[in-house]
C-alpha positions as CSV (number, residue, x, y, z in Angstrom):
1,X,139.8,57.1,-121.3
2,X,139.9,55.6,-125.2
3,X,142.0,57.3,-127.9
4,X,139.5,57.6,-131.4
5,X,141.8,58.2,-133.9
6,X,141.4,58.6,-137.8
7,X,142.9,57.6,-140.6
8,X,143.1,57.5,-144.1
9,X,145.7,54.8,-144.6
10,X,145.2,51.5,-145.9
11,X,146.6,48.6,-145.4
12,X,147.5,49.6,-141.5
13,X,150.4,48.2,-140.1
14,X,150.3,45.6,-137.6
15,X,152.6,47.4,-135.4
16,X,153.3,50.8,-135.6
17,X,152.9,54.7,-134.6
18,X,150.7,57.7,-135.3
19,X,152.1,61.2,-135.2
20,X,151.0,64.7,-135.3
21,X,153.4,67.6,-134.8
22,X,153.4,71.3,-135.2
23,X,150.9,71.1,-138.6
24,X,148.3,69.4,-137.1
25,X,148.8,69.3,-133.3
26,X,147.4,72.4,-132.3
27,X,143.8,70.9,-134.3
28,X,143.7,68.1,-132.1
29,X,144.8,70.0,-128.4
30,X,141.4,70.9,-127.8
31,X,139.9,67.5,-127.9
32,X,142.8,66.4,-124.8
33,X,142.8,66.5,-121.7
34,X,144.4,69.6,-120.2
35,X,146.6,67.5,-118.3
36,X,148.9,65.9,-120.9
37,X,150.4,63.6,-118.6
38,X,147.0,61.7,-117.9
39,X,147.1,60.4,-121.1
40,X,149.9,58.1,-120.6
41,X,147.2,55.8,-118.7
42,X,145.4,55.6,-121.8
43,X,145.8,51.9,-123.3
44,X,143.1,51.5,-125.7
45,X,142.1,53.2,-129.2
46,X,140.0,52.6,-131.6
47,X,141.1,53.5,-135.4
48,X,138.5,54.0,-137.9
49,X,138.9,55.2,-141.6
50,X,137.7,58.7,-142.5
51,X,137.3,58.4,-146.4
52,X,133.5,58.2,-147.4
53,X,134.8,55.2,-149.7
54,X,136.1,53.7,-146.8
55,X,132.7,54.3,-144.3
56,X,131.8,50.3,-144.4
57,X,135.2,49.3,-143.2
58,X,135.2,48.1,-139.6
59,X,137.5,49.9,-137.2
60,X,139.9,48.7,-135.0
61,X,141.2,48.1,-131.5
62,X,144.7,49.4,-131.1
63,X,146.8,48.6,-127.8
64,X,148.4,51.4,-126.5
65,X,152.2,50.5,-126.4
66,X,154.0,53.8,-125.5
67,X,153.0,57.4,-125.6
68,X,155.2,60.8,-126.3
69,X,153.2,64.0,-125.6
70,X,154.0,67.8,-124.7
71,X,153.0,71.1,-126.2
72,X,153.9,70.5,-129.6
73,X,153.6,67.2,-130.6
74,X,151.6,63.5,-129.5
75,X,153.1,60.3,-130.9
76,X,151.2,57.2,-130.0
77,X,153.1,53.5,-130.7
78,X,150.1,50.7,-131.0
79,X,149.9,46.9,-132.0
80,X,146.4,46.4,-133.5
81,X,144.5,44.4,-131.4
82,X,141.9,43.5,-132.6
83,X,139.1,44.1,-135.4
84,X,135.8,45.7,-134.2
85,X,132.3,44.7,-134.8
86,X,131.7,48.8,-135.6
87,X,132.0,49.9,-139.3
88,X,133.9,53.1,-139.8
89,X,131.0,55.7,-140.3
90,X,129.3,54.4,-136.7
91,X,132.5,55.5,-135.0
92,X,132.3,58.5,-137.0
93,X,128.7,59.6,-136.3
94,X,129.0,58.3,-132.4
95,X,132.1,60.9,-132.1
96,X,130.2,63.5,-133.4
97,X,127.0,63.1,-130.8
98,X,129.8,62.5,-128.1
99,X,131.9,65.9,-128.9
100,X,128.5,67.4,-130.1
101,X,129.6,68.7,-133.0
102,X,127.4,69.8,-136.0
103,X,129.3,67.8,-138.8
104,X,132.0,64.5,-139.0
105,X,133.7,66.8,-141.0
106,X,134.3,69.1,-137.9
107,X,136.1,66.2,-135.9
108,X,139.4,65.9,-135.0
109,X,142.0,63.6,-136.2
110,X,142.5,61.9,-132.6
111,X,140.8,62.8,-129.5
112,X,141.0,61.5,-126.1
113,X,137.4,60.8,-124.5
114,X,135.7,58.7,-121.7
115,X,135.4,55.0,-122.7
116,X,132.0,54.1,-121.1
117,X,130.1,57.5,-122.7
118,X,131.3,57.1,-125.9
119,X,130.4,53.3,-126.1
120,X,127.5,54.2,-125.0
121,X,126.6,56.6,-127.8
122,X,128.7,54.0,-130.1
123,X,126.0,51.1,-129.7
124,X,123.1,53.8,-130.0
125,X,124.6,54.4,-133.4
126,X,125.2,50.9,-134.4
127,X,121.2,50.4,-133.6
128,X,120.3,53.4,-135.7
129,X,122.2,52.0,-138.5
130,X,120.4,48.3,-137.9
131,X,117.2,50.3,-137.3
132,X,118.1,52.4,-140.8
133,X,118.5,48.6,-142.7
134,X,115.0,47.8,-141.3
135,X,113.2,51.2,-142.6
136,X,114.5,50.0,-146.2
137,X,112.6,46.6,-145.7
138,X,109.9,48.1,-144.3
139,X,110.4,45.9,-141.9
140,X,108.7,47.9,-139.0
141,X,107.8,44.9,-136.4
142,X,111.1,44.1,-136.4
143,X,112.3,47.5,-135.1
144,X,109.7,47.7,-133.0
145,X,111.3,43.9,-131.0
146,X,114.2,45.5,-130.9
147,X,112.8,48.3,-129.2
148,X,111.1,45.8,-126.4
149,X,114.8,44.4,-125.7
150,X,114.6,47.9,-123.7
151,X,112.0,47.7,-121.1
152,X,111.2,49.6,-119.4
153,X,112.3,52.3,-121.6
154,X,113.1,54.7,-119.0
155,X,115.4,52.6,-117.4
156,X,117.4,52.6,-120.1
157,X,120.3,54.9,-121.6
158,X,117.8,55.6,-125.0
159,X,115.6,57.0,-123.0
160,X,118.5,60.4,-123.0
161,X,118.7,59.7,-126.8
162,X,116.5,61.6,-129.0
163,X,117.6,60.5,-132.3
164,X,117.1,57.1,-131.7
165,X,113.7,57.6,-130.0
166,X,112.1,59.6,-132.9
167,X,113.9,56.3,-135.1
168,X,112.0,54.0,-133.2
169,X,108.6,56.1,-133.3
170,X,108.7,56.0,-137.3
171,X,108.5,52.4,-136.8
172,X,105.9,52.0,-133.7
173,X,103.4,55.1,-136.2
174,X,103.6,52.4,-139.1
175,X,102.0,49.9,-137.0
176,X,99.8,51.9,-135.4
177,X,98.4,53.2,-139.0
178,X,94.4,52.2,-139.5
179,X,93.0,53.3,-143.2
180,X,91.3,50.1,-143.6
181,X,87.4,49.0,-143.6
182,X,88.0,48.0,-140.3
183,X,84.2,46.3,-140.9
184,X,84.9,44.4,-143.8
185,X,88.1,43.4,-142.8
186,X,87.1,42.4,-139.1
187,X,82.9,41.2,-139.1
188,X,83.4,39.9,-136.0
189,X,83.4,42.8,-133.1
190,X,85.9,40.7,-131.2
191,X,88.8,40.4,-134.0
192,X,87.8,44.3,-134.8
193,X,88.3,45.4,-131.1
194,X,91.3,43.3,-131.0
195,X,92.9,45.3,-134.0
196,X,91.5,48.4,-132.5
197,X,93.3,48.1,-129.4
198,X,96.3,47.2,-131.0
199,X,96.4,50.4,-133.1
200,X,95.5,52.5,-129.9
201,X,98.6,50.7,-128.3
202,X,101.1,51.7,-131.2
203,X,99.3,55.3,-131.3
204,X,100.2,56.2,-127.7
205,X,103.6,54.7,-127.7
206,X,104.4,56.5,-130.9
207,X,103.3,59.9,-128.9
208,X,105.3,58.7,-125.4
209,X,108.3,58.6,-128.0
210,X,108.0,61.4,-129.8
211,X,107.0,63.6,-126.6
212,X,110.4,62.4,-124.9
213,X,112.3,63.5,-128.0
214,X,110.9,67.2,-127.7
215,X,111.6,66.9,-123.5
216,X,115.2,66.0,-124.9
217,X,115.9,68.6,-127.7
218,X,113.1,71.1,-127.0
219,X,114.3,73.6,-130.1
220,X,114.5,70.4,-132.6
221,X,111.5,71.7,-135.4
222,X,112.0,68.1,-137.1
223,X,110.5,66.6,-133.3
224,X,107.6,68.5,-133.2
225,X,106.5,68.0,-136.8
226,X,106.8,64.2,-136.3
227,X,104.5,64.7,-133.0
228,X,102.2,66.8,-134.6
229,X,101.9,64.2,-137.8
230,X,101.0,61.8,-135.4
231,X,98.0,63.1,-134.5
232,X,97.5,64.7,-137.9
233,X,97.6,61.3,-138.9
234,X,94.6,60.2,-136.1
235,X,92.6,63.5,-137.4
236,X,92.7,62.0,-141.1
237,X,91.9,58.4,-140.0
238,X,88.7,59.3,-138.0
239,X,87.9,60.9,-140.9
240,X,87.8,57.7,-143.0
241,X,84.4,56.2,-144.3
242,X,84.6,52.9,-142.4
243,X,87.5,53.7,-140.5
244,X,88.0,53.9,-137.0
245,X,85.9,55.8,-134.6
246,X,88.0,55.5,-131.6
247,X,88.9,59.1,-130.9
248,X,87.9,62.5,-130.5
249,X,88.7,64.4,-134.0
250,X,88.9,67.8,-132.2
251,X,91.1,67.0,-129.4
252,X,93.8,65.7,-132.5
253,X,92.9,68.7,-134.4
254,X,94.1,70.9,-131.2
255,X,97.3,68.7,-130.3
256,X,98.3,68.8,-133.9
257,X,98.0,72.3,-134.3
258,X,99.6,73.0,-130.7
259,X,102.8,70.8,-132.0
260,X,102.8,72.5,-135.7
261,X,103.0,75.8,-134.4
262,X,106.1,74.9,-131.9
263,X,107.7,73.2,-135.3
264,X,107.2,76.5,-136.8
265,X,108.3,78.6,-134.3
266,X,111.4,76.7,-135.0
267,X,111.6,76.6,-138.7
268,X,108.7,78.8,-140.3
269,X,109.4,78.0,-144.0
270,X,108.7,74.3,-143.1
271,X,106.4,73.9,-145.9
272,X,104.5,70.1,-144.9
273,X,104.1,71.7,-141.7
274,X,102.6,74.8,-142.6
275,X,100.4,72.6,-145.2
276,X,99.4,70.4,-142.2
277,X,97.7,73.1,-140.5
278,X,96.0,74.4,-144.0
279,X,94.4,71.6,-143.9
280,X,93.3,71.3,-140.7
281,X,92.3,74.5,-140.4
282,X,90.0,74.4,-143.1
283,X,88.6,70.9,-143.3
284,X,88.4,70.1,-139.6
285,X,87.7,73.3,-138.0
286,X,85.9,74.7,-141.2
287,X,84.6,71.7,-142.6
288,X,83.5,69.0,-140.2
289,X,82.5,71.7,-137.2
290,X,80.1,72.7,-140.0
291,X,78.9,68.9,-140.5
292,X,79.0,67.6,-137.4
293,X,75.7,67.6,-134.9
294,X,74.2,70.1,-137.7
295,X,71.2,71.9,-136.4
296,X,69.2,74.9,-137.6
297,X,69.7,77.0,-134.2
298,X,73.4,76.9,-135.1
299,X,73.7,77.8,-138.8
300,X,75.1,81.2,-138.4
301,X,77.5,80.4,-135.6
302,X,78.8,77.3,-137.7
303,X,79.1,79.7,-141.2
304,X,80.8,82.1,-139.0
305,X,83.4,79.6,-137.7
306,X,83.9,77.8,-141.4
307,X,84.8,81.3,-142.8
308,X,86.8,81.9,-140.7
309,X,89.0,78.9,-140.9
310,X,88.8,79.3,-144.3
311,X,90.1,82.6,-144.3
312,X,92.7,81.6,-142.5
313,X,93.6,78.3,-144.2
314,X,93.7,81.0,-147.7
315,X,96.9,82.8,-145.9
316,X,98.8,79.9,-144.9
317,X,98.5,78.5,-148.4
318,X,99.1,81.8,-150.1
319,X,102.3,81.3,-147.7
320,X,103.8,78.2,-148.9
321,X,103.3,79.9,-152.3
322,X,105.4,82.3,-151.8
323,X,107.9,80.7,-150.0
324,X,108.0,77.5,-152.7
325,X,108.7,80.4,-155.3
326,X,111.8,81.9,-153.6
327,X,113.4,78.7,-153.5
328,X,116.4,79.4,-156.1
329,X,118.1,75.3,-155.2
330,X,116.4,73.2,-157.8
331,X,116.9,69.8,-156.1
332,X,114.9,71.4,-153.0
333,X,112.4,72.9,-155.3
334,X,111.7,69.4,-156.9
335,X,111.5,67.6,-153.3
336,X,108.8,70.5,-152.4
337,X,106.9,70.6,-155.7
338,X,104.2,67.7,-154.4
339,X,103.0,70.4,-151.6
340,X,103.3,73.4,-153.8
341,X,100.9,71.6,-156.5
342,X,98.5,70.4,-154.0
343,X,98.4,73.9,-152.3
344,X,97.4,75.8,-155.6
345,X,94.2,73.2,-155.7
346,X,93.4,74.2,-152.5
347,X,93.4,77.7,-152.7
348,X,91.1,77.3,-155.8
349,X,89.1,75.2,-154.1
350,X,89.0,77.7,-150.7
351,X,88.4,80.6,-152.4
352,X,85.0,79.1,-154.6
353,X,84.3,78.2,-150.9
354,X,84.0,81.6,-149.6
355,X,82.3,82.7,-153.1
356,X,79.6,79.9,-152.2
357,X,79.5,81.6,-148.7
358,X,77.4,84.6,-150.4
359,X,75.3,82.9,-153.2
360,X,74.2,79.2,-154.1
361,X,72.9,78.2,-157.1
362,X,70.1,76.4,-155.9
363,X,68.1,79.2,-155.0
364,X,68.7,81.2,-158.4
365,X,66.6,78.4,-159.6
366,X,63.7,79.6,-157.4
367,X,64.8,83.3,-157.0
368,X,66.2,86.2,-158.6
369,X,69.7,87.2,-158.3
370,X,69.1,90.8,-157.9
371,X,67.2,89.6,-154.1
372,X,70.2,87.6,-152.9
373,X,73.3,89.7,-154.0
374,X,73.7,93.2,-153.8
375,X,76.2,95.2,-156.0
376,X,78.9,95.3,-153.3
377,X,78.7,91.4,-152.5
378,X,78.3,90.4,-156.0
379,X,81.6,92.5,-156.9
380,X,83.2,90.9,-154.0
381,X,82.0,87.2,-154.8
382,X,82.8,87.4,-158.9
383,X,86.8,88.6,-157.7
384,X,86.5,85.5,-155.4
385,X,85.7,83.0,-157.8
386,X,88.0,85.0,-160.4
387,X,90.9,84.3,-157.9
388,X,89.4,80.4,-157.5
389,X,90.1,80.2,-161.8
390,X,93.2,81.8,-161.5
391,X,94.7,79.3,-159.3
392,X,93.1,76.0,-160.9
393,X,94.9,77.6,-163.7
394,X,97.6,77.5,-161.8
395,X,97.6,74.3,-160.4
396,X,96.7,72.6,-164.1
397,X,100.0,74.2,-165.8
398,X,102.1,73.6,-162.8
399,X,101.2,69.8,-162.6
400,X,101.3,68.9,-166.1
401,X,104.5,66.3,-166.8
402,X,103.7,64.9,-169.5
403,X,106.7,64.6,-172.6
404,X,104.3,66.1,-175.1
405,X,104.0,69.9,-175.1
406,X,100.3,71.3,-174.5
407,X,99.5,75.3,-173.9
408,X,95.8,74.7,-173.8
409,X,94.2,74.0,-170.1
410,X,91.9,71.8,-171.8
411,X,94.9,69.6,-172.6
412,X,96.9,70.1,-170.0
413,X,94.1,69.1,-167.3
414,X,94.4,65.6,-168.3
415,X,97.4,64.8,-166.3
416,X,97.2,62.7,-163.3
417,X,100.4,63.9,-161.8
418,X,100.1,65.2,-157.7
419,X,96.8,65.7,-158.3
420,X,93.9,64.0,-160.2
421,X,92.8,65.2,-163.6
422,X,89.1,64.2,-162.8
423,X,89.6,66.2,-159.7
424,X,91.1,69.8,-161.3
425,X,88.6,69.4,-164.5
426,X,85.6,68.9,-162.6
427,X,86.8,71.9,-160.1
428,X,86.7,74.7,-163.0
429,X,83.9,73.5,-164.0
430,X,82.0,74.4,-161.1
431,X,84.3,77.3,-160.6
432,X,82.9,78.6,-164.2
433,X,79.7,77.1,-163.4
434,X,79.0,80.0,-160.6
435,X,80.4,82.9,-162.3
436,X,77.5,81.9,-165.6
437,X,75.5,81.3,-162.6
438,X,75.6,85.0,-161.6
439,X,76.7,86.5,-164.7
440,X,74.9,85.1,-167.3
441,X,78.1,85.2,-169.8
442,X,78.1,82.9,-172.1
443,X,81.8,82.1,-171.7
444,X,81.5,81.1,-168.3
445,X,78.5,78.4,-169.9
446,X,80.9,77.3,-172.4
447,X,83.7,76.4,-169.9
448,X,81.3,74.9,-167.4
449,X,79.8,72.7,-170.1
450,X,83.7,71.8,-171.1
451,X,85.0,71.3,-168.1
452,X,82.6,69.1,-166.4
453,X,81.9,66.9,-169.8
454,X,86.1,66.8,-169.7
455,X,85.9,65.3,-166.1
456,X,83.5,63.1,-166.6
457,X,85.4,62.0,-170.2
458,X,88.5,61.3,-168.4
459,X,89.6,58.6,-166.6
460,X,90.8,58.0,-163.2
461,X,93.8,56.5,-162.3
462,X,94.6,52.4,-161.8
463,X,93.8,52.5,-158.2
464,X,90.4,54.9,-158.4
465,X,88.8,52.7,-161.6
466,X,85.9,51.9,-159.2
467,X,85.3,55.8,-158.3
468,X,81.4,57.3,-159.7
469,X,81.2,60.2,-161.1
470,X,77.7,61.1,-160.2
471,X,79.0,64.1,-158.7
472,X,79.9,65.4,-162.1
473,X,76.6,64.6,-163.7
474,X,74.6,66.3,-160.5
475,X,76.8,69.6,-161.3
476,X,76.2,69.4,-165.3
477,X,72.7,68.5,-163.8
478,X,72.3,71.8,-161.6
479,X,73.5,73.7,-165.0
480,X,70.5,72.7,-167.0
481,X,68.2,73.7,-163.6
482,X,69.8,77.1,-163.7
483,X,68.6,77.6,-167.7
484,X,64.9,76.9,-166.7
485,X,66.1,73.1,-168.7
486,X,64.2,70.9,-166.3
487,X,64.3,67.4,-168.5
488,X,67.9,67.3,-169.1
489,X,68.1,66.8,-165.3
490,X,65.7,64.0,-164.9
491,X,67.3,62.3,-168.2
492,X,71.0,62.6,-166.4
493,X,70.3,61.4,-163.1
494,X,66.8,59.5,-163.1
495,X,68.6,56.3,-164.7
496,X,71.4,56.2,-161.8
497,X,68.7,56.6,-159.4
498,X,66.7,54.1,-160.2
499,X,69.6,51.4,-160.2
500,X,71.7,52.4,-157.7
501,X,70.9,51.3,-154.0
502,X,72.8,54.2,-152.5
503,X,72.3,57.2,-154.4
504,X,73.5,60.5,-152.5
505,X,71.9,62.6,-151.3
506,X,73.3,66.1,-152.6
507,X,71.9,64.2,-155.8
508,X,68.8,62.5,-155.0
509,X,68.2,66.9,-154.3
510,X,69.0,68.0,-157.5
511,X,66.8,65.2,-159.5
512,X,63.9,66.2,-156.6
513,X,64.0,70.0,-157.4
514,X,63.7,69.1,-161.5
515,X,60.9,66.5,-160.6
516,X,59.0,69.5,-158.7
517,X,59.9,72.5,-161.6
518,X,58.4,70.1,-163.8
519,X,55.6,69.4,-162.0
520,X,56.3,66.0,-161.7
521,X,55.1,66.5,-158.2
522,X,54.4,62.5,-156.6
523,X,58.2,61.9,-158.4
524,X,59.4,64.8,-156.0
525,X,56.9,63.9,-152.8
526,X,58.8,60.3,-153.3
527,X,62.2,61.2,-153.2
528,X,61.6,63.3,-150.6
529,X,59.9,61.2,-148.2
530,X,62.5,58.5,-148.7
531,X,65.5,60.9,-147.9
532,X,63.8,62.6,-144.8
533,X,64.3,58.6,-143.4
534,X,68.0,57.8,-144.7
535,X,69.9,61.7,-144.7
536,X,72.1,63.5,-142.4
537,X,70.7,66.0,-140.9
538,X,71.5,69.1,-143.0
539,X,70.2,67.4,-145.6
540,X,67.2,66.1,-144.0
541,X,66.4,70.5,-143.1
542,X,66.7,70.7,-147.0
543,X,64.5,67.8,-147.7
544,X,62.2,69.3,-145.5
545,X,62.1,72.9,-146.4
546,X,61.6,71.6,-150.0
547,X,58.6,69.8,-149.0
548,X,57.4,72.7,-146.9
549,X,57.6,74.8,-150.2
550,X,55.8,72.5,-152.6
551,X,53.3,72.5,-149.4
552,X,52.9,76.1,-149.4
553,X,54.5,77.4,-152.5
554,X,56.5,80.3,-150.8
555,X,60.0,80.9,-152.6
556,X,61.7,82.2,-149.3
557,X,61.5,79.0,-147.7
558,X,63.8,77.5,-150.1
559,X,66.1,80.4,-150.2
560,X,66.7,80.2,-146.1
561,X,67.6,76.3,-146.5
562,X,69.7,76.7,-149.4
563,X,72.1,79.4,-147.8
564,X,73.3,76.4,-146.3
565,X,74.3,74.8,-150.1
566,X,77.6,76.8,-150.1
567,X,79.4,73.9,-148.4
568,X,79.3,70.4,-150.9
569,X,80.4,67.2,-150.6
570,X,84.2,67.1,-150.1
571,X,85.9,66.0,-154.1
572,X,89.4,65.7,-154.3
């Protein structure tokens, strides 16, 4: 057995005693063995200094000269032997792991305790701290060397430690991060499948790590989230124009969803957790399900599963609102205000998600409102996209930072704060865009009009300079369709079109459509034709059907294509 004792005292003599008697003796009894009189083997201690001033002081080796123990008192005689390699708050933190105690500030003043164990716990400490120096270097292939000093891992005392595992898995999930153009950066396939393999390596060593640390502390919420973020993390990267293509998007979806719920089973009011699966829910499962392998056959089953996901994304979200607005500690509030800010976009832009679900604005151009929406659903979709105005409302006041006070949205939407201006200015204007769609009020036309112009005025941040905007211009587009304006269109989007290689397709539609209302009709047959070649395939079944109508000239054609519209390209 080793003596840990603390004190407060500096200088320290070179020779001298420690003493506790009838104040403080019956705190440290508990942390002896119940046989007293084994402690007179005891030859070793190690003395560290327990003022937080005082944490980066090394401790030291004390040799046991003499003890005097019994039920009331311990006095322990030492020479200092010795200074130790071990600062302070390592012997500290290794004590508490070793006694398993929830704070230092529960720990005794001395305590007798096996020599081997607590070294053992001691040098796990003193790697955490290296491992802690790293993380502020971002130094992550260093960690992850010393990691390989420890192989094979589960031959090895870390293997029990799940602190210092889920240390080392921050640092193996930084390497194994891929956002880049994987193409541009790697032309040749060999270098590219070289880096792949690399990440894939890092990916499932990250997960082996992080697995073991829920095996360890299976209640630990903080262990599950880091799993789950970990393929959270995959999800988003397969995701990535360019990016790599190496996994199955679903099967992360599933594992990070399976991991977030165990996290929250733990801690419910984890708020990037329950954010996590928001997301998920909604853009993976709602989202890309709908995208992906798109085919006719399986339109009602896919708009059945986006709802859905949607629906349920809307209650997790509506969640973290309410839990981010019981928060009374201000210092908590702040650190949580990034999720809180991007939540209240979401829900406006989930809610004009759902309200697309039961009209698009393509048709109206073709048909009459009164033969897509009945009283009950238009009721129902107007309080939808009343709720999707309310919380870009929401979102705009909440993220405004700027020193100069603004109570106009118009002003305060120019803020690019957790969220980007462009982004919230452009989603009222489509929000407002619907409700004129269905209404006809001139107010919603007015904030449209203001809205979209705004996002399209503004700019975007440093890093985004190079970002079009010919999603604004197809919306403000789309507007003039709606009012019957068929040249307004053509004059917004048939310059962009005619110089830009790789004009998209939820554009090259609109500028089609106003081609064919103004009987422009070889314009139209042209764009068409070339897009029925180049387009994914929902938007080849639009192409399609829009030829099929200007073949045939029956209205219902368009409106069976274009209850597929309700989804758009993913902004923000």
């Amino acid at each position: 057995m080793i003596f840990i004792i603390a004190t407060i005292q500096d200088p320290i003599r070179n020779t001298g005693y420690f003493y506790w008697g009838s104040k403080y003796y019956h705190l440290i009894k508990p942390f002896l063995p119940k046989e007293l009189k084994s402690l007179d083997s005891i030859q070793t201690a190690f003395l560290y200094f327990g003022k937080s001033e005082q944490k980066y002081k090394n401790a030291l080796q004390l040799k046991i000269t003499s003890i005097q123990v019994d039920n009331y008192s311990l006095k322990i005689n030492y020479e200092i032997e010795k200074t130790l390699e071990y600062k302070s708050f390592q012997i500290k933190e290794a004590l508490k792991k070793y006694l398993d105690l929830q704070s230092v500030f529960e720990l005794p003043y001395c305590s007798a305790i096996n020599e081997a164990e607590f070294l053992d716990k001691l040098n796990h400490t003193k790697l955490t701290s290296t491992i802690s120096q790293l993380e502020q270097q971002n130094n992550w292939q260093e960690i992850y060397n010393l990691l390989l000093q420890f192989q094979p891992i589960e031959n090895h005392s870390i293997w029990k430690d799940a602190e210092l595992l889920n240390k080392f898995s921050f640092a193996t999930a930084k390497l194994s991060e891929c956002t880049e153009n994987i193409k541009k950066k790697f032309p040749d396939k060999s270098e590219r499948k070289k880096f792949l393999n690399e990440k894939k390596f890092f990916r499932e060593l990250t997960i082996k790590l992080r697995k073991r640390s829920v095996e360890i502390d299976p209640t630990n919420a903080t262990y599950y989230s880091n799993l789950a973020y970990t393929y959270y993390q995959s999800v988003n990267e397969l995701t990535i124009p360019s990016s790599r293509r190496d996994g199955n998007i679903l099967e992360d979806a599933s594992n990070a969803i399976k991991y977030l719920d165990l996290s929250l089973k733990y801690n419910p009011n984890r708020l990037t957790d329950l954010y996590r699966k928001a997301i998920i829910l909604s853009d993976i499962f709602g989202t890309h399900i709908f995208y992906n392998n798109f085919s006719e056959e399986q339109i009602q089953e896919k708009f059945n599963t986006l709802t859905n996901s949607i629906s349920q994304s809307i209650l997790i979200f509506q969640k973290i609102e309410n839990i981010y607005e019981s928060i009374t500690n201000e210092e908590q509030k702040n650190k949580s205000k990034k999720i809180y800010i991007k939540t209240l976009y979401n829900l406006a832009q989930k809610f004009l998600t759902l309200a697309k679900t039961n009209i698009n604005l393509y048709s109206l151009i073709f048909i009459n409102k009164e033969k897509i929406l009945d009283q009950q659903k238009e009721t129902e979709t107007i309080t939808l996209l009343h709720l999707a105005n309310k919380y870009i409302d929401k979102c705009i006041k909440e993220d405004y930072n700027k020193k100069k006070i603004e109570t106009e949205i118009e002003e305060l939407v120019n803020c690019n704060n957790f969220t980007i201006a462009v982004y919230k200015s452009y989603l009222k204007g489509i929000i407002n865009l619907h409700l004129f769609a269905i209404t006809k009020k001139s107010e919603y036309e007015t904030d449209a009009k203001k809205y979209l112009y705004l996002a399209n005025e503004i700019n975007f941040p440093k890093e985004m300079q190079n970002q079009n905007k010919i999603f604004i211009l197809e919306k403000l587009a789309l507007l003039s369709l709606i009012k019957n304006n068929y040249e307004q269109p053509i004059k917004l989007l048939e310059p962009i079109y005619k110089r830009k290689y790789n004009f998209p397709a939820y554009a090259a539609y609109t500028l089609a459509i106003s081609y064919q209302q103004k009987n422009e009709t070889e314009k139209a047959k042209e764009i068409i034709d070339k897009y029925l070649e180049e387009t994914n395939q929902l938007f080849k079944n639009k192409f399609q059907k829009l030829k099929d109508y200007m073949t045939v000239g029956d209205k219902q054609i368009l409106y069976e294509i274009n209850t597929e519209e309700w989804i758009d390209e993913k902004i923000g």
